[in-house]
C-alpha positions as CSV (number, residue, x, y, z in Angstrom):
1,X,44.7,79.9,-27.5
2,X,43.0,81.5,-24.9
3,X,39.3,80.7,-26.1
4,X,40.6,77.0,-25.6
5,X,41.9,77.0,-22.7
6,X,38.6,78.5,-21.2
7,X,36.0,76.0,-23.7
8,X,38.1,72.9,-22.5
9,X,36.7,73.0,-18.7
10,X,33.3,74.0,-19.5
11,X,33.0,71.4,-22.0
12,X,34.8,68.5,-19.5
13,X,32.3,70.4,-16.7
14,X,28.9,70.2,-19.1
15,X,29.9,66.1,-20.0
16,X,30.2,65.3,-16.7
17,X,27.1,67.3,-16.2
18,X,24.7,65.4,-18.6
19,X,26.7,61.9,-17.7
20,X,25.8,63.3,-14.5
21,X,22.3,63.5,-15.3
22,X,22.0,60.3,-16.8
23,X,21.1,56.7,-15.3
24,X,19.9,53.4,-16.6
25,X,17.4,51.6,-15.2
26,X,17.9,47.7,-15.3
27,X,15.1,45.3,-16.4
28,X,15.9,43.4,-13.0
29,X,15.0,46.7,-10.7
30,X,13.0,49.4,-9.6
31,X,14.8,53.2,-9.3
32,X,13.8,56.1,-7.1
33,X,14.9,59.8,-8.1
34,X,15.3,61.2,-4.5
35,X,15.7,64.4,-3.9
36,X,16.8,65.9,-0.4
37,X,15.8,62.4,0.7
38,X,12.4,62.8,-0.4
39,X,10.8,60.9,-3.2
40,X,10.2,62.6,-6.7
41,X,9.9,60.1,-9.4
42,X,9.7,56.3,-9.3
43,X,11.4,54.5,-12.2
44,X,9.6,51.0,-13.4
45,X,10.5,51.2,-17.0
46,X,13.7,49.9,-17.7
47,X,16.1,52.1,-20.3
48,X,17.6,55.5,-20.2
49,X,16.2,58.3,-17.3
50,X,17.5,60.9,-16.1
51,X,17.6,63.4,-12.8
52,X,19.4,66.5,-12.1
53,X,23.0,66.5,-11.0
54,X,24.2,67.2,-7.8
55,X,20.6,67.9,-6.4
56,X,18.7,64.6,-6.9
57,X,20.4,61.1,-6.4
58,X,18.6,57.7,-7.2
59,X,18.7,54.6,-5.5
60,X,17.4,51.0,-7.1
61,X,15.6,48.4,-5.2
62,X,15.5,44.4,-6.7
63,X,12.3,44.1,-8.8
64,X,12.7,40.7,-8.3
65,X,11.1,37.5,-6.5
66,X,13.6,37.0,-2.9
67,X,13.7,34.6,0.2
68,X,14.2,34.7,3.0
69,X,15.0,32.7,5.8
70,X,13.7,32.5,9.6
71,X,15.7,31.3,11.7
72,X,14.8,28.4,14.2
73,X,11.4,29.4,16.4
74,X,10.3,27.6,19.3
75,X,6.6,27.3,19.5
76,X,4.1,25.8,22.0
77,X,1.1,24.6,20.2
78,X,-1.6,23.9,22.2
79,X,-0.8,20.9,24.1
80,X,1.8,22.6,25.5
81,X,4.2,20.0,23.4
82,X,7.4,22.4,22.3
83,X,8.3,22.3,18.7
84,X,10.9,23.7,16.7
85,X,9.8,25.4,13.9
86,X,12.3,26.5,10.6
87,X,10.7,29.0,7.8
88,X,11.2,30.3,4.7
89,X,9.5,33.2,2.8
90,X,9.5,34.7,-1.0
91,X,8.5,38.4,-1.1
92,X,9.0,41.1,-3.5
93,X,9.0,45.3,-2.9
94,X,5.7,45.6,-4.3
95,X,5.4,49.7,-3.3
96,X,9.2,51.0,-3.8
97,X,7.8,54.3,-2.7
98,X,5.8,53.0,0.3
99,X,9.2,50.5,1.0
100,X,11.7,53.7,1.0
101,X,9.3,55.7,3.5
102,X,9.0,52.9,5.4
103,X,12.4,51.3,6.1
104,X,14.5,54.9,4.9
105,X,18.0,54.6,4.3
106,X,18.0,51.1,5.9
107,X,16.7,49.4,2.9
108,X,16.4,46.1,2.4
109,X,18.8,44.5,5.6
110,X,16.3,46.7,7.5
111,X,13.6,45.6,6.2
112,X,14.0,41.9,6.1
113,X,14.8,42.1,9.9
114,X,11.4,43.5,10.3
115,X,9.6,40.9,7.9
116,X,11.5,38.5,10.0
117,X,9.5,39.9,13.4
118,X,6.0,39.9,11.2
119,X,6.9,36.1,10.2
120,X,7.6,34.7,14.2
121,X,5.0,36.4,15.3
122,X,2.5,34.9,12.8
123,X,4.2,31.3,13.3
124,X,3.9,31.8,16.9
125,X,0.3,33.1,16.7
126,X,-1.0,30.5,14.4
127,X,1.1,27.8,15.6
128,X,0.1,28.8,18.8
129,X,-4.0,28.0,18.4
130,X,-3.9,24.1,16.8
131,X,-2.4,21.2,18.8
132,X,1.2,20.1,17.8
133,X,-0.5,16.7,16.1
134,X,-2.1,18.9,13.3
135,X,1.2,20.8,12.9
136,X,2.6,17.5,12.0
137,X,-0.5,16.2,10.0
138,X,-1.5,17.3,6.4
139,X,-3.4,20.3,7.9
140,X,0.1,21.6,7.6
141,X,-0.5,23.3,4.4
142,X,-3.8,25.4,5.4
143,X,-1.1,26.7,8.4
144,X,1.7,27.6,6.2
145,X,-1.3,29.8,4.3
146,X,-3.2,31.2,7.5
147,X,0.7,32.2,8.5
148,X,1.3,33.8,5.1
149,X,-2.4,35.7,4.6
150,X,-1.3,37.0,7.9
151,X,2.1,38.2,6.9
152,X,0.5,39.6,3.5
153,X,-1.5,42.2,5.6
154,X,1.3,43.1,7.9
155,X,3.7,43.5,5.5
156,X,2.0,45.5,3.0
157,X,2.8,48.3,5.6
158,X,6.4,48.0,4.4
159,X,5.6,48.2,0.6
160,X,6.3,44.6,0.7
161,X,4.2,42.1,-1.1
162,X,4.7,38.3,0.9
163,X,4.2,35.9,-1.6
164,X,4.2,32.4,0.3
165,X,5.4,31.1,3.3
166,X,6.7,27.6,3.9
167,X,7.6,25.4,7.1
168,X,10.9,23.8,6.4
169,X,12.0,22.1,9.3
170,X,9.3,20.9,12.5
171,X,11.4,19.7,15.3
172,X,10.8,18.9,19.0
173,X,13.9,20.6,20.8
174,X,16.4,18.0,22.1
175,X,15.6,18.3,26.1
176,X,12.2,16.5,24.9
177,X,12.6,14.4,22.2
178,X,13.6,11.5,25.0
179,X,10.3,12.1,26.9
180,X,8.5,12.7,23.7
181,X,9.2,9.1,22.2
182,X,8.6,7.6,25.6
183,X,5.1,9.1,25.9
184,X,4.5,7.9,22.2
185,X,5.6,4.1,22.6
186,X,3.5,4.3,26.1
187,X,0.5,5.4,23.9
188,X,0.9,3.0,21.3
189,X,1.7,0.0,23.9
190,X,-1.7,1.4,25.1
191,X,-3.3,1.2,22.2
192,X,-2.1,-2.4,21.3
193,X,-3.2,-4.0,24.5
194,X,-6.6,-2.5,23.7
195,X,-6.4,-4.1,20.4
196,X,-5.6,-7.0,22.0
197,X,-8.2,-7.2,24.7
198,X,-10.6,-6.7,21.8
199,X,-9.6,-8.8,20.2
200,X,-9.5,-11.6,22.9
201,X,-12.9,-10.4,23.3
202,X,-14.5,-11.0,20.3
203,X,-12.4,-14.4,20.0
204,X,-14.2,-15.5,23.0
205,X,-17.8,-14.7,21.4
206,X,-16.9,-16.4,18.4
207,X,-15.4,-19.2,20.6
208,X,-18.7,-19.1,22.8
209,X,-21.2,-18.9,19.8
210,X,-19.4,-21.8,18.2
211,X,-19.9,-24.0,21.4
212,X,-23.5,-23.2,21.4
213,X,-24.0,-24.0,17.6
214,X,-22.2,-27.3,18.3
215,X,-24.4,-27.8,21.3
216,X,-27.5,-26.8,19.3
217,X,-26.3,-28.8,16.0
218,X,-25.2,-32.2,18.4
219,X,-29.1,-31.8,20.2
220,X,-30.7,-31.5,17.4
221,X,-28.8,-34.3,15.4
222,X,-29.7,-36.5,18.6
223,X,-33.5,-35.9,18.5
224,X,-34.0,-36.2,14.7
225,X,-31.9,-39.2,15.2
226,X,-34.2,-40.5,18.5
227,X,-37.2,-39.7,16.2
228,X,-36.2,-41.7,13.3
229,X,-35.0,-44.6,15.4
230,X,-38.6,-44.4,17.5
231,X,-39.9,-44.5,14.0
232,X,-38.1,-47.3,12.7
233,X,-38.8,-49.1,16.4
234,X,-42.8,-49.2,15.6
235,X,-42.4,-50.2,12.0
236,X,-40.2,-52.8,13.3
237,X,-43.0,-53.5,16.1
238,X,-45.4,-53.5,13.6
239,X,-43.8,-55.5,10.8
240,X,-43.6,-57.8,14.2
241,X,-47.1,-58.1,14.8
242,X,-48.1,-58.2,11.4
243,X,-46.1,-61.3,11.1
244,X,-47.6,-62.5,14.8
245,X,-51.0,-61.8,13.1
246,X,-49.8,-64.3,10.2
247,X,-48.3,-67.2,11.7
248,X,-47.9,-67.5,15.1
249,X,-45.8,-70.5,15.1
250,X,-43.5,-69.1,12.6
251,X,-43.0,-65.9,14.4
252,X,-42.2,-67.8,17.5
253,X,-39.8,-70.0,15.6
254,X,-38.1,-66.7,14.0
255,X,-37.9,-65.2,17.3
256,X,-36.2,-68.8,19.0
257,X,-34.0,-68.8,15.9
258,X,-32.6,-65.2,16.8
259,X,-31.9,-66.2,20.5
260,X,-30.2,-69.0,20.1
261,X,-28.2,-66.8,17.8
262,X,-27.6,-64.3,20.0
263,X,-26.7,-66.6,23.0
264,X,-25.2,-69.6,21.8
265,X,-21.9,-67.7,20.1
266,X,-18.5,-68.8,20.5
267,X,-16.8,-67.9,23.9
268,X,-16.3,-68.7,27.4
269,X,-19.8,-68.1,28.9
270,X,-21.8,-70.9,30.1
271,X,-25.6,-71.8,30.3
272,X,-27.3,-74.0,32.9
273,X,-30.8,-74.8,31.9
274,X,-33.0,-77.8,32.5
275,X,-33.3,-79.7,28.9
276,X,-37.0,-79.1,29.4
277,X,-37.2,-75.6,29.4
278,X,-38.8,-73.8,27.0
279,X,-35.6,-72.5,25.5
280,X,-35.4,-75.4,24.1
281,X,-38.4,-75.9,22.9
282,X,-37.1,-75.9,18.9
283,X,-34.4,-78.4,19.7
284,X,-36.7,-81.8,19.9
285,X,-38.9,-83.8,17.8
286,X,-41.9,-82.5,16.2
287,X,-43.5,-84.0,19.3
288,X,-41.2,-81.4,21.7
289,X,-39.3,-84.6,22.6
């Protein structure tokens, strides 16, 4: 009865010893066996380990992929036009031995807070050194990486391994949005009325070429057409004088024949000739009576 009084505590006392002594590792995390607060093993693997009681302890970090958010940052890019700037960034503990004798007992709230100082002052640097119109642009995305290359090599310090960086939000603050957008439709008025004077301006020389091609068109019609009715004047003249040549006395009948014509036509105009003249020389006898 004795014996079992005295086996029962040592046997509760070596259970609680080797349950003690015993820890699983999950397939989500990374374990550290400290002892007296320094490192003595680093546990990857996950399963069964195991430390000694009372003297080590062991603390797990997440092996996994986190965010984390940055708060808004106002930035002054380099045309001094505010902006305000929200982040995000996904990191992992890379080094859980490098992380623990970096941040200590603080762990991962403390380290985040200092990530967060690495990622403003990267935004603010980079930000900082390209005009607010490319921040805006598609040259956006070779930022977000110069911001997180940046943050890669300062962070690595902390046993943290930054694994991209993204701009969520880019804002002007409120006090300048109202100035902003009356700077921008100034710019693009501008911009139109230079349109438009161009475009009045090149109306005008396609207005002033088409006047001189009508000009040059209307002389040129006019002297082809001068040349071709000179032409058709001396083959007239000569058909004339070919038929003087012929017959005389027909060609001064024809030519009688096309004044009368001409004159004698219906209407209210009078002739006073003497009966004698020569106008008339058609209207007699054969004899000219």
């Amino acid at each position: 009865m004795k014996k079992t009084t005295y086996l029962l505590p040592i046997l509760v006392i070596v259970v609680a010893g080797v349950l003690s002594s015993v820890f699983i590792v999950d397939e989500r995390e990374k374990a550290l066996v400290l002892q007296f607060g320094r490192v003595v093993t680093v546990k990857e693997d996950p399963g069964l380990a195991f430390k000694i009681p009372l003297i080590q302890e062991v603390v797990t970090y997440d092996d996994r992929i986190l965010s984390r958010e940055v708060g808004p940052l106002e930035v002054t890019p380099l045309d001094d036009r505010r902006l305000v700037v929200d982040a995000f960034a996904r990191y992992r503990i890379a080094d859980v031995t490098q992380f623990r004798q970096a941040v200590g007992a603080g762990g991962v709230e403390l380290a985040e807070r200092r990530l967060d100082n690495i990622l403003r002052a990267q935004t603010r640097e980079v930000l900082g050194s390209v005009r607010s119109d490319q921040v805006l642009s598609t040259e956006r995305e070779s930022l977000m990486n110069r911001i997180r290359d940046n943050a890669i090599t300062e962070a690595r310090s902390l046993g943290l391994e930054v694994i991209d960086v993204r701009l969520k939000r880019t804002d002007l603050p409120q006090a300048n949005l109202e100035a902003t957008f009356s700077r921008m439709r100034a710019e693009r008025e501008r911009e139109a009325a230079d349109e438009i004077a161009r475009g009045e301006e090149a109306a005008q020389r396609k207005r002033a070429q088409a006047d001189r091609t009508v000009v040059e068109l209307v002389s040129d019609a006019k002297r082809q057409s001068e040349i071709s009715r000179g032409e058709a004047d001396a083959q007239r003249n000569a058909i004339f004088a070919q038929a003087f040549g012929a017959d005389p006395e027909f060609f001064e009948f024809y030519r009688s024949l096309n004044a009368y014509r001409a004159s004698l036509t219906g209407g209210t105009s009078s002739m006073v000739l003497s009966p004698n003249s020569e106008f008339f020389n058609y209207f007699g006898d054969s004899q000219g009576r």
